[in-house]
Every structure is written in C-alpha cells, then in structure tokens.
N, C-alpha and C positions, 0 to 999 in steps of 0.2 A: 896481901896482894891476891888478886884473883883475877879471871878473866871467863868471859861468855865468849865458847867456841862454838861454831858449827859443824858438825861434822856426819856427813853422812845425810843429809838434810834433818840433821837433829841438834837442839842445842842442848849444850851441858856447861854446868859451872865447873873451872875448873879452879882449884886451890893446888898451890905446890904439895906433893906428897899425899893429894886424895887419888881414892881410889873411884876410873868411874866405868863404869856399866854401857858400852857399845852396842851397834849391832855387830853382827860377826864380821870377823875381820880374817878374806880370806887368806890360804897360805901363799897364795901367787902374790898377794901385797904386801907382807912382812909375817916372819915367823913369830910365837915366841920368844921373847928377850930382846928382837929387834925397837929399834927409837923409830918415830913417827914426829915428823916434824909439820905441826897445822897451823896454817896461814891464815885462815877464814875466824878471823878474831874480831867477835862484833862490838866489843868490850872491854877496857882494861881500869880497874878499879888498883890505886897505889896509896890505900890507907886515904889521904884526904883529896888525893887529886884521882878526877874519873875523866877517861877518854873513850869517847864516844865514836863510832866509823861511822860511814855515809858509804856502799854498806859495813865495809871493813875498817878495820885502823888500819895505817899502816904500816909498816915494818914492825907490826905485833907478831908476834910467833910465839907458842906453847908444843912444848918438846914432851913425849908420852912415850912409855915403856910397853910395849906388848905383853900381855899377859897370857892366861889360861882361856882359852875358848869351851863353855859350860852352854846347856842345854837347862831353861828356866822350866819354869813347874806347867804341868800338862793343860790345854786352855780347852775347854769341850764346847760345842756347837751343837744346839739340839735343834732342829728343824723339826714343825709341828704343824700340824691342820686337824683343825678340830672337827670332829666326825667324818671325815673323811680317811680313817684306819690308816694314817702316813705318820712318821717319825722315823727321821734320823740322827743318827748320835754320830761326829765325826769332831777328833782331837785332832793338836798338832801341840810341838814345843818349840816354843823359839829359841834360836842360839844365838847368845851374845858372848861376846870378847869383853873380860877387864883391860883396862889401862891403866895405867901409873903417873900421873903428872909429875915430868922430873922437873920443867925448868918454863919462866915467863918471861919472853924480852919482850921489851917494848922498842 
C-alpha cells in the first residue's frame, strides 16, 4: 500500500515505514518525535485497487513521525560576466526534516 501526499507544496510517495526527506519542519509546528497527521492525499494505491482524488481522496490520511532536522550538502552560485572583471561566488545549504510514515487510512 502506498499513497502520493502533498505536502509543503511538494509531493512525495509515501509507503508505510519509508523514510522521506521534507522541507524543514519548523519547531513552532511539531518537535521531534511528535505525529503529523496529512490530509492532502492525492493518491491511495491498496495492492490492486487505486483511488484517485479530484484534488484529494477523501477521508485519506497518512500519519508521519517527526524526525531529525539536517542541513543537506553546500549548493554554490557562481555569478560571471565575461570581460567585464565580475564573479561572485555565493553558497547556502538547505534544511530539511526526516519523517517516518507510521500509518495509511483510507
């Protein structure tokens, strides 16, 4: 069983017991260890039968465990003009939250 969430305006597959990769999820909206319960279920696949939303299903819900909040690998920006002695070099790293797919209702 699986289901396509949105969340965040981002979609992700979610399977029971995957682990998925968020944006960051601040601390005023759930700490670590706290459950997250997302409604925005565009998708619910149950082995041979598949339900489809217009945009959602509904009374689909996928139940996620708050994780560790990590900082992914460094992304560089190099700004260039050719013959004109300009270049700049500017990085950032983006921080995402794991989550834990505990549970799929349809």
């Amino acid at each position: 069983m699986y289901a396509i969430v949105e969340y965040k305006g981002n979609q992700y597959k979610a399977e029971k017991d995957a682990v998925l990769t968020v944006d960051r999820i601040d601390e005023s909206e759930a700490k670590a260890g706290d459950t997250i319960t997302i409604d925005s279920v565009l998708l619910v696949s149950d082995g041979d039968k598949v339900s489809v939303g217009t945009p959602y299903v509904k009374g689909a819900k996928v139940t996620v465990e708050v994780g560790e909040t990590f900082k992914d690998k460094k992304v560089l920006v190099l700004k260039y003009k050719s013959k004109k002695d300009y270049h700049r070099l500017h990085g950032h790293r983006e921080q995402y939250t794991k989550v834990t797919v505990k549970d799929i209702a349809i």
